[in-house]
N, C-alpha and C positions, 0 to 999 in steps of 0.2 A: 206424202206425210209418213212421218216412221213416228212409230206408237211402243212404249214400253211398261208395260204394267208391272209394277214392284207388289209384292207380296211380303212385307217384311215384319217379322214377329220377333220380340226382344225376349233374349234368354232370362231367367233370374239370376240373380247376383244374390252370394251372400247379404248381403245390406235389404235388399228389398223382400227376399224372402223374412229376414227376421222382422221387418218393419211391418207384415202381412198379420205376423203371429202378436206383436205389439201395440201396434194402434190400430190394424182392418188396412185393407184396400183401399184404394181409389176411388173403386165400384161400389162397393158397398157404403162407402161414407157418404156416395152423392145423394142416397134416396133415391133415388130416380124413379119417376111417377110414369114414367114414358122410355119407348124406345130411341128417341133423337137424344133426350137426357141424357141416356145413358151413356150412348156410343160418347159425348161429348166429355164425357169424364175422364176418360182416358182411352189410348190403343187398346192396351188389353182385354177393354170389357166388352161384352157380347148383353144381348138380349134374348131369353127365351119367350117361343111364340107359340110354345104350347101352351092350352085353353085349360089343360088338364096338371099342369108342372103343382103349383103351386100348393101348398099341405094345410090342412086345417090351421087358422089362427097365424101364417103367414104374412107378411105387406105384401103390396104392387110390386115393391122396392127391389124384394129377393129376385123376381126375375132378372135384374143387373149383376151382373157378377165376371169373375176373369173364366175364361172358357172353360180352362180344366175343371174349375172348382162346378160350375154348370154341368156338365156332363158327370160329374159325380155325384150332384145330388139326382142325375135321372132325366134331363135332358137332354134328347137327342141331337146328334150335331146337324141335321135339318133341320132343326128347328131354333138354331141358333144364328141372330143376325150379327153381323159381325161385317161391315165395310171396310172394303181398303182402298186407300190413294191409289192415284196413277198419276204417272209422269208422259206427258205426251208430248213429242216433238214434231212445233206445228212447221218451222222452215229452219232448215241447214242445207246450207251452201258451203261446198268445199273451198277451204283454205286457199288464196292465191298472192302470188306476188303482182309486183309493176307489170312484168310481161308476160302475158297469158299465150302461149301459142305463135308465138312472135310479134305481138300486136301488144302495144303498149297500152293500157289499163285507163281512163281516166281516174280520178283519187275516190271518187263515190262508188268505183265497180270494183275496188280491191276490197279484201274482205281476210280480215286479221283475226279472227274469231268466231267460234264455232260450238254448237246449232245458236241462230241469230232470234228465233220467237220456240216458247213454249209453253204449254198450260197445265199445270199440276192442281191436283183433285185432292187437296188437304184432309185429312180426318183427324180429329183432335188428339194432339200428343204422339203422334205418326210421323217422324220425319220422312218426305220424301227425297233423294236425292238425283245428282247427274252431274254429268263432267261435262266442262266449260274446256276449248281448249283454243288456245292462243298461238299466235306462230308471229314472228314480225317482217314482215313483208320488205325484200330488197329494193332500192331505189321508191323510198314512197316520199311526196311530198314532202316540203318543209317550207314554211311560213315565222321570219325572223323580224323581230320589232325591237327596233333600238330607243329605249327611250333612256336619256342623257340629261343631267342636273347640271342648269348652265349657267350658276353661282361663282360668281368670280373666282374660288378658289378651284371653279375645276378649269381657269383657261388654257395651260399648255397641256392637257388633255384633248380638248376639242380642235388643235393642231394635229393630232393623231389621227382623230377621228375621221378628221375630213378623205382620207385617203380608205378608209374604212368597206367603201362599199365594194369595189373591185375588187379588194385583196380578200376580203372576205366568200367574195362571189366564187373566187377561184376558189378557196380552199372547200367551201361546203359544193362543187362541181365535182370532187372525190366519195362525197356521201351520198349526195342524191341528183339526178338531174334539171329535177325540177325545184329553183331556188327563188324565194321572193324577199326582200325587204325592205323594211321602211325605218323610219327616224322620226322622234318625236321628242319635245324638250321640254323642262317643268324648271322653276324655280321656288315659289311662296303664293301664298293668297295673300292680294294687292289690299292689305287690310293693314292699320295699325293695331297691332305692336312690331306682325311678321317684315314691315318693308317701311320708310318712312315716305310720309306721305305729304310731305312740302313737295310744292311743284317742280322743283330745280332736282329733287332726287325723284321724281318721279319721271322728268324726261333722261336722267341719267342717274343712276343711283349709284356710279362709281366715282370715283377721286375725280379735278376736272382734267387730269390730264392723262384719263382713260377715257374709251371712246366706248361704253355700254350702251346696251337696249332697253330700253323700256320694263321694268319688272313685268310676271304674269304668272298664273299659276299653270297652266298646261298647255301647248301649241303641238296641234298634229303640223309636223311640218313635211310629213314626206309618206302619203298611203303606201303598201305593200305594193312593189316594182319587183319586174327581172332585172330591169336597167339597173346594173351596176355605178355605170358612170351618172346616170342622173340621181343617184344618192351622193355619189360624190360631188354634184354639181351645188346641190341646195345643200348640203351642209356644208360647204367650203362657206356660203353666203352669214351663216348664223353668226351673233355675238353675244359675248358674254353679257350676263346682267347680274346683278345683284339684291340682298338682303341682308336684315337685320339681326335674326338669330341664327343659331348653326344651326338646329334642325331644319328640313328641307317639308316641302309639299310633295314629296313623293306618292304619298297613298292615293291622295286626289288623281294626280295621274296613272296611275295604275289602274285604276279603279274605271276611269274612263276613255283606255284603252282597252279596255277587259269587254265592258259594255257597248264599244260602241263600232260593234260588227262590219257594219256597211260602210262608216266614214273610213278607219283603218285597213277596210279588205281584207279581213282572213276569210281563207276558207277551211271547208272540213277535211284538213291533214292537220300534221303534228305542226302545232302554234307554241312557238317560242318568244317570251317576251326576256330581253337583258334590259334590266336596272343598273343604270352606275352612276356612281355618287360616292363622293369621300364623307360624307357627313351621316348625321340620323335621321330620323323622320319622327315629327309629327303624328300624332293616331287620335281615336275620336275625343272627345271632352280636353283636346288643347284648343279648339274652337272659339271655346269660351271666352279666352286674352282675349278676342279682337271681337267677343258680342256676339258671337253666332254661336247658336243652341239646337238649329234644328238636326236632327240627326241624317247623315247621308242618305240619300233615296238610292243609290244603284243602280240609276239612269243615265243616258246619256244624256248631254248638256254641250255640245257642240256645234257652237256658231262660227261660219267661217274659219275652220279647224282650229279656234281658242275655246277653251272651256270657260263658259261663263260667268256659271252658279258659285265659283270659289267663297264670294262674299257671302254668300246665304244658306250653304249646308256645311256644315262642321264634315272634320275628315273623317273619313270612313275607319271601323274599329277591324283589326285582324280578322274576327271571327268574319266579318261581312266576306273580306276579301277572299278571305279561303273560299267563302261557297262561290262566289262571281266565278273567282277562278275556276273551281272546280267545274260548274256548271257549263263556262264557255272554252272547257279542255285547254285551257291556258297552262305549260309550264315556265315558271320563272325562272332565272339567272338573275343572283344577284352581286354584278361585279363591284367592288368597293377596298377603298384603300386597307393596309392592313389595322389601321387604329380601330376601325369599326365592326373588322371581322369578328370578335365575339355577338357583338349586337346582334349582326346576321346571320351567324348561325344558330341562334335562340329562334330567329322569325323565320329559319328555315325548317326547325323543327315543327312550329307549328302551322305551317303549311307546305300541304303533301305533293309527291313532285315539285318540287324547287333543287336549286344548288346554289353553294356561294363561292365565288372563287376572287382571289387576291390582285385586287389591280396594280398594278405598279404608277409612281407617284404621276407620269404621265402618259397612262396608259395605252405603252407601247407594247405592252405583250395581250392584247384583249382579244384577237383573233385566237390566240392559243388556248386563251382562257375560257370564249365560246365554247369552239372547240372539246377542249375536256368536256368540261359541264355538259355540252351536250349529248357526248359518250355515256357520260356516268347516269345520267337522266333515263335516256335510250335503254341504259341495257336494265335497268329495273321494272317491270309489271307489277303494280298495283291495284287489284279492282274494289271496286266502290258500288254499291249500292245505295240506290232512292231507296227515302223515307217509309220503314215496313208499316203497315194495316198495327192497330193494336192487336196485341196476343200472338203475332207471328213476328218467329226468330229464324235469324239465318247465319250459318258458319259454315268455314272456309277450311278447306287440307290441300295443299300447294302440294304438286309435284313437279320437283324444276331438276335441273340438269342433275348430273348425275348421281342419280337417285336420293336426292336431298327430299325429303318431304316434312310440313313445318304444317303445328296446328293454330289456334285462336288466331290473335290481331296477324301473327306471322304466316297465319296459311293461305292469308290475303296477297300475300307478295310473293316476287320470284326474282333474286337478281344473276347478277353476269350474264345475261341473254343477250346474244350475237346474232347478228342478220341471220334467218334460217330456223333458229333454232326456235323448237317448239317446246309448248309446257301445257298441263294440265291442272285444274283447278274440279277439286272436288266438291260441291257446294249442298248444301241439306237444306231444306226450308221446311220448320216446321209452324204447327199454329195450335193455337191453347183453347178449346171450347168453341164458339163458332162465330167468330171475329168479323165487322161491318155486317153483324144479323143474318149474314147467309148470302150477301150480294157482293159479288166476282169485284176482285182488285188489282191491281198491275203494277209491278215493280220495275224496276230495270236494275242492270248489274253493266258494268262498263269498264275498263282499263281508264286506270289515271292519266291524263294527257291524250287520249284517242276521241277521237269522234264517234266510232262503234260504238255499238250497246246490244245487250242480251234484255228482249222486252219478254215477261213473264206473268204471264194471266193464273191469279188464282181462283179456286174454286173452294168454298168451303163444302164437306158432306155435315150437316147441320140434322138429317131426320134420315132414318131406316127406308130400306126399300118399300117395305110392308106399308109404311106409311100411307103410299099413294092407294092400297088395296082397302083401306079403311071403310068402315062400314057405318057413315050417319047416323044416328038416333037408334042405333039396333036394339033389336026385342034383348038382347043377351046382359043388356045393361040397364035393367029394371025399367023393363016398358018406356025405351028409347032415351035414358035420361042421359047416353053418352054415345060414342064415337068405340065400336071396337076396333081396334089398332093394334095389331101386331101381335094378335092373342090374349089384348086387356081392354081394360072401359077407362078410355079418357075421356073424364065426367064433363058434364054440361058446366057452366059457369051455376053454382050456388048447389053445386050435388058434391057429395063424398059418399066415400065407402069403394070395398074392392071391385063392386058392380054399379058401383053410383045410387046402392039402393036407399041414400037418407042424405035430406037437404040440410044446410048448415046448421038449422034452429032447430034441428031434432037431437044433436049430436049428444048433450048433455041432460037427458031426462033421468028421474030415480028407475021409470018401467023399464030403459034398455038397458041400465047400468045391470040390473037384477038378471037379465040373460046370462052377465058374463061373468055371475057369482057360481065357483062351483061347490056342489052340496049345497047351497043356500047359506054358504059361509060369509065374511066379511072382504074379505080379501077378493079384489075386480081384479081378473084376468091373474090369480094366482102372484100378484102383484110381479108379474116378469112381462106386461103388457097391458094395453088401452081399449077399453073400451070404445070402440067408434061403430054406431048405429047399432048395438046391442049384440056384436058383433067381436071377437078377442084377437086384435092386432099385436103380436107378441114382439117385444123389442127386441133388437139387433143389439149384438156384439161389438163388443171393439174386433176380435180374431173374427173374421168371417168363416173361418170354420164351426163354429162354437152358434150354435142356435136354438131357440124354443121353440116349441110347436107346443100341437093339439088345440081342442078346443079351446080350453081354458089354459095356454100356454102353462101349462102343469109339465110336460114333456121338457126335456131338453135331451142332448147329447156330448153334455159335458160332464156327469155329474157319477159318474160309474165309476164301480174299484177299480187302482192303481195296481202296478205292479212293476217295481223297477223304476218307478215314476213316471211310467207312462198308461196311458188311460188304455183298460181293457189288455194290459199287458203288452202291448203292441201286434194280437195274435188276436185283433177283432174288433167290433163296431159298438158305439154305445146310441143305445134307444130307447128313450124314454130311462134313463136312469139304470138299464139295465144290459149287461153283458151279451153282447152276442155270438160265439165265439165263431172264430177260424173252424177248418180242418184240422184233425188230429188236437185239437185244445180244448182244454174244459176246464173249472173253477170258474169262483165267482170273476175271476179279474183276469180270467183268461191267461192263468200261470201255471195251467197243469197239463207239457206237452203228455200228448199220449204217443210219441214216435220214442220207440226203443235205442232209436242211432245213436245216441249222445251216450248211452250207456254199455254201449258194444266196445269190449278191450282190444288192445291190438292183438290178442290170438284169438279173436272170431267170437271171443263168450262174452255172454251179458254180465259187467261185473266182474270179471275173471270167476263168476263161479261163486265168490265171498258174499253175495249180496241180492236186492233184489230191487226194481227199477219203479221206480216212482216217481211223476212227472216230471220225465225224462233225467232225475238225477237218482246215481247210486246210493241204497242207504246200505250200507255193510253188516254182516249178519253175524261175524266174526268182529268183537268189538277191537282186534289189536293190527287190524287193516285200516286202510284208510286211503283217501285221495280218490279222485274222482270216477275211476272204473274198481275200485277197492284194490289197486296195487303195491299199496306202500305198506311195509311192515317197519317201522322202525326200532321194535325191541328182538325181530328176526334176524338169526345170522343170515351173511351171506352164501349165494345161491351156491356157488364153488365152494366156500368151506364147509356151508353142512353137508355136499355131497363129495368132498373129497375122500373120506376116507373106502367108503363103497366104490369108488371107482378105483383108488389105489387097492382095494383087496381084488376086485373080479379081474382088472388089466394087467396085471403084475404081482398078483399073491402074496402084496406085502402091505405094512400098513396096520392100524390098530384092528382093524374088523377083520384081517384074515384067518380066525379061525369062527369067526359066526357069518359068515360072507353068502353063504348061502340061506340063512334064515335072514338074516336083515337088508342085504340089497339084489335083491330080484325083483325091484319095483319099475327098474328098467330094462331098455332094450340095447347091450351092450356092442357099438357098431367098431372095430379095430381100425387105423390108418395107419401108413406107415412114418408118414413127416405129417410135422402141425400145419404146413400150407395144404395140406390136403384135405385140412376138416373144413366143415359148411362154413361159410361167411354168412356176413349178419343179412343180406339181401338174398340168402336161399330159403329164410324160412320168417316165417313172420314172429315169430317169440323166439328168441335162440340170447345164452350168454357162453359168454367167451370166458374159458378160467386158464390161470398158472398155476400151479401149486409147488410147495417142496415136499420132496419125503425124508428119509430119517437117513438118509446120505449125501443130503446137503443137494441134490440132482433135482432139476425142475421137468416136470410134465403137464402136457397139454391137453386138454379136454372139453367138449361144448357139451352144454344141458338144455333140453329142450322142451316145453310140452305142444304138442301137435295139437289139431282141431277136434281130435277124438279124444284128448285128458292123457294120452300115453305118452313116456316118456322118454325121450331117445336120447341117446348119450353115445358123444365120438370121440377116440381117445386115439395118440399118437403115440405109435409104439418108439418111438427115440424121444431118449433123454436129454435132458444138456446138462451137463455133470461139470463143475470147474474143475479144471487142471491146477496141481500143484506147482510151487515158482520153482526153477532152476537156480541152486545155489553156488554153484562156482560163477557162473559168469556177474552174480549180484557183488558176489567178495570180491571177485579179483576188477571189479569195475568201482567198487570202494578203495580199493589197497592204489587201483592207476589213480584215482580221483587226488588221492593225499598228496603220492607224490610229485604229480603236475602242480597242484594248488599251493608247495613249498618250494618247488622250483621258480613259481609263477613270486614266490613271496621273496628268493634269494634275487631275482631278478630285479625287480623293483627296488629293492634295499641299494643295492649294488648301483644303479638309475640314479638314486637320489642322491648317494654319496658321490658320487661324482660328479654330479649339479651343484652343489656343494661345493666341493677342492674348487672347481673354477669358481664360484663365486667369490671364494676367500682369496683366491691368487690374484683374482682381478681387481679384488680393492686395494689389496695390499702394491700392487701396482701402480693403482691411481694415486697413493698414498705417496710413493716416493715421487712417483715425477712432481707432486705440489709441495718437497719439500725443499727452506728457502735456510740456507747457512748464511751466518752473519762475520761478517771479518774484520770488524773493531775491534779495538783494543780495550783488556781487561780493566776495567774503570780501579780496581782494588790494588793492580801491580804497581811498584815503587821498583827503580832500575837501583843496582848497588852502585853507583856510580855517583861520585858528586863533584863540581867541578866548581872552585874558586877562585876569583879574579882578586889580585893585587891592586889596592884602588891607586897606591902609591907608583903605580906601572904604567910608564907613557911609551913606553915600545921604545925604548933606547938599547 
């Protein structure tokens, strides 16, 4: 047996920490009168079992709380009970296939998943978890059931069929070696309206010059065989029969194929059932056409391999089918023409492991079609869980091949899984308060379509360790009126109070009320709690940080100066209305550090010297300073210009101060460098400024100003100038004078470009112009010849 105890404590989350400060805890809200209570509230909460924890004018209640908050009010963490789950693995048997060792396996000793039993030790609101892991075992079993709708329109279909069980044998002798199948056939329930019911169509209900069977609703005709050739022997014998409506009695036969184990022969390997049918089905409350009301029982009903009861239970509804299915590892195929494939893939959605695949008109491709379907089926893991206990929940995180991992409804699944390949399934069960009253429950978890199963015993922890130490009628509970338990008085039946010291009918008198009047005032229990047995039970918070005490719940620890808007400044504790403070802090609200560090400048003084430190902030003593160490002077020049000229008189003897340079700047300590890269940088000294200046030659010089940790003031100066140079005036002229005349030559050039783009343009029209012109060479409509020529009419040519 291998054993693993989880230890598992949940961080806070923004969300839950604000929801603490907003509404209270878990713990706190439950009251809890006892240590079982409590634990049952939530993981988080503990129980203290000190006798002594509890503060004047406190409940029972307060010893329930989340652990931190318990050890801060002064409970030590021995004396806090606090259980945790364990996950215990009672049998795991290593993963195997068909062939173990050389030795072929029978189907009950292979073993597809792993650890197979375990018993987890629930505590409320505690998930426990563990990995399920799954592997699919090479050459494993297969159990195939043919059941076929033999409705006259499916008869040159069942010419196919009959050839079925061989061809089929061979091909599923590639997937596993071990192959079984059987045949079974469904038409209608023999009721009117589904089939007619004159005797002439009842011994033939097809045309007379077809040769049909007898309607029926379901006929086992062929239990699960290896014998291939004797499925093809009795189904070559079957004939078609007929009915009345297109929907079909399918569900009936399903239904009691599914149920009826021992007539059909399965066994426990992978059971495949294929449906074909060109038509729809029937489902429950169509019954009623033909006068049957009662609802399907989920029995089997199997005389001489005909199902009986057709007449007398209406068809079974989906939802039935699914759990049959489920329960007896059945997956279906459902082959079917294509007019009804939308139908069937609705009813394949809702029921889990199925496939629907497209028959052809006379299904002649239905071995291919197996086939697929049975791949596609195969390579998907789905596991399922029995019906949980109330109050416990359970979910699933899949990790399947190549590092795919999937949470909620999808982390129950895992697909494209290939002979071999293994996957893991993450699983949590948890449980809410203490579910079946405390008495052990059993679940199973199972892969859809397998016979396997993972059996899981829970246990709820319902009551504290301490519990069992409990002490009967003890003196400690007012002359034995309780049970002390885990460092409290759980009262007798008809006692209260924190020691059980007053029975129910004492609880409300005026002589106890007047104990818990304080001063002899009006106001009971300071009106922030209850008087119970004369006695000042102070009420609880929404924040469970937030609480009353004392006798007369006069006390709390909310009610003390702010600062910053947090209670006691954040620099202390409040008690009883009153300031406690930290180290180093004082005032009433705990906002007067007394640590000088916040007031220290960066050259090492307090204040730079301007001022004087008062909890923990600068007040400036010099009113034209300012900012937080008193550094800022904004109506002050700058650090370089008011000390430029003193440095330009001592470094260089020039400057407005070089003739009083000796009485006005000898306030420093004058250090010479030769270049400006050679004065201090800003990381050689903790206060240093960097200056440029110009002097009265237009020349810039370099100088750093500094005050050290002793107030003195050191000043480093670079003896090189940078003086600008004067411009060179021939090369500016004569680069103006080249400029003009390139920039006129560049304009002669261009000119010159374009008149010549130009001439050709005009030449070449003037070209175009003549070749299109067109001379005319008729004669002048206006000219008259001088010539006139008259005939003699008197003139015969003699």
């Amino acid at each position: 047996m291998e054993r693993a105890l989880l230890d598992k404590r949940s961080n806070y989350t923004i969300s839950s920490i604000l929801s603490v400060f907003i509404y209270g805890n878990e713990c706190t809200k439950a009251s809890a009168q006892s240590c079982g209570e409590c634990i049952q509230a939530g993981e988080k909460c503990g129980w203290c079992t000190d006798e002594d924890f509890l503060k004047q004018g406190e409940q029972k209640s307060t010893r329930c709380d989340e652990i931190e908050a318990l050890i801060k009010k002064g409970c030590s963490k021995a004396s806090i009970e606090d259980p945790r789950g364990t996950v215990t693995v009672n049998k795991n048997q290593s993963l195997t296939d068909r062939t173990q060792d050389g030795v072929k396996l029978k189907p009950d000793q292979i073993t597809q998943i792993q650890p197979q039993k375990l018993t987890l030790d629930l505590r409320s609101g505690e998930a426990q978890t563990f990995n399920l892991t799954f592997k699919r075992a090479e050459d494993y079993p297969i159990d195939l059931y043919y059941l076929m709708d033999l409705s006259y329109s499916m008869k040159d279909d069942l010419e196919n069929v009959k050839n079925l069980g061989t061809d089929l044998m061979f091909e599923m002798q590639k997937i596993t070696s071990d192959f079984r199948i059987g045949f079974g056939s469904f038409v209608e329930k023999t009721v009117m309206p589904y089939i007619s019911t004159t005797p002439a169509k009842l011994l033939n209900p097809c045309t007379s010059d077809q040769n049909c069977t007898s309607p029926f609703s379901y006929k086992n005709v062929l239990s699960l065989t290896a014998d291939g050739s004797q499925f093809n022997n009795l189904v070559s014998k079957q004939q078609i029969s007929g009915n009345l409506d297109s929907p079909e009695g399918g569900f009936d036969a399903i239904m009691q194929v599914t149920v009826c184990a021992n007539q059909i022969g399965w066994r426990n390997v992978t059971r495949l059932l294929v449906f074909s049918t060109d038509a729809g089905f029937h489902f429950a409350g169509d019954g009623k056409l033909g006068g049957i009301v009662l609802p399907n029982d989920g029995k089997c009903h199997l005389q001489e391999n005909m199902y009986t009861m057709s007449h007398y239970y209406d068809y079974p509804s989906i939802a039935h089918l699914v759990q049959k299915l489920s329960e007896n590892n059945i997956q279906t195929i459902f082959a079917v023409t294509e007019e009804f494939q939308p139908v069937y893939q609705e009813l394949k959605n809702l029921i889990p492991k199925s496939a629907v695949g497209t028959l052809s008109s006379d299904s002649g491709n239905v071995i291919k079609l197996i086939i697929d379907a049975y791949n596609s089926l195969s390579s998907e893991i789905i596991l399922e869980n029995s019906r949980l206990p109330e109050g416990v929940s359970i979910s699933y995180i899949s990790h399947c091949k190549n590092g795919v991992s999937e949470k909620g409804e999808n982390g129950r699944k895992c697909s494209n899984i290939s002979i071999g390949d293994q996957v893991t399934f993450e699983v949590a069960v948890t449980a809410k308060g203490c579910p079946s009253k405390g008495k052990s429950e059993t679940i199973k978890i199972k892969p859809l379509g397998f016979t396997e199963e993972v059996e899981i015993v829970l246990n709820f922890i319902c009551e504290c360790e301490c519990h069992e130490d409990g002490i009967p009628n003890s003196p400690a509970c007012h002359f034995g009126n309780g049970t002390l338990e885990c460092g409290a008085c759980r009262c007798n039946e008809g006692r209260i109070g924190r020691v059980c010291e007053c029975s129910k009918d004492e609880v409300r008198t005026e002589d106890l009320d007047a104990n818990c009047r304080m001063d002899n005032g009006t106001d009971i229990c300071s009106n922030n709690g209850d008087c119970v047995c004369g006695t000042c039970e102070c009420k609880k918070r929404d924040n469970p940080e937030e609480r009353y005490s004392g006798k007369f719940c006069e006390c709390d620890n909310f009610n003390c100066d702010r600062s910053n808007n947090k209670l006691c400044g954040g620099h202390g504790r409040c008690e009883c209305r009153k300031c406690i403070c930290d180290a180093n802090y004082t005032g009433s609200a705990c906002d007067c550090s007394l640590d000088p560090s916040t007031c220290l400048a960066s050259n090492k003084q307090i204040c730079n010297g301007r001022g004087t430190c008062e909890c923990g902030v600068c007040k400036c003593t010099d009113t034209k300073f300012q900012g937080p160490t008193c550094e800022i002077c904004p109506t002050c020049p700058g650090v370089c210009t008011e000390h430029k000229d003193c440095v330009q008189c001592r470094a260089f003897g020039t400057g407005d101060k070089k003739d009083t340079c000796e009485k006005e700047c000898s306030y420093f300590n004058l250090i010479i460098k030769k270049k400006k890269e050679e004065l201090p940088q800003p990381n050689d000294q903790p206060y240093i400024n960097h200056c440029k200046e110009r002097d009265a030659n237009d020349c810039w010089f370099f100088f750093t100003y500094a005050t050290k940790n002793d107030s003195t003031v050191e000043v480093h100066v670079a003896e090189e100038l940078e003086c600008p140079s004067g411009p060179d005036i021939i090369p500016i002229v004569a680069g103006v004078v080249a400029g003009i005349v390139l920039i006129g030559l560049a304009l002669l050039l261009i000119w010159k470009l374009l008149m010549i783009i130009h001439d050709r343009r005009e030449f070449a029209k003037f070209e175009k112009e003549k070749m299109n012109a067109k001379w005319d060479a008729g004669e002048n409509p206006i000219y008259k010849s001088a010539v006139t020529t008259v005939v003699n009419p008197k003139y015969e040519g003699k």
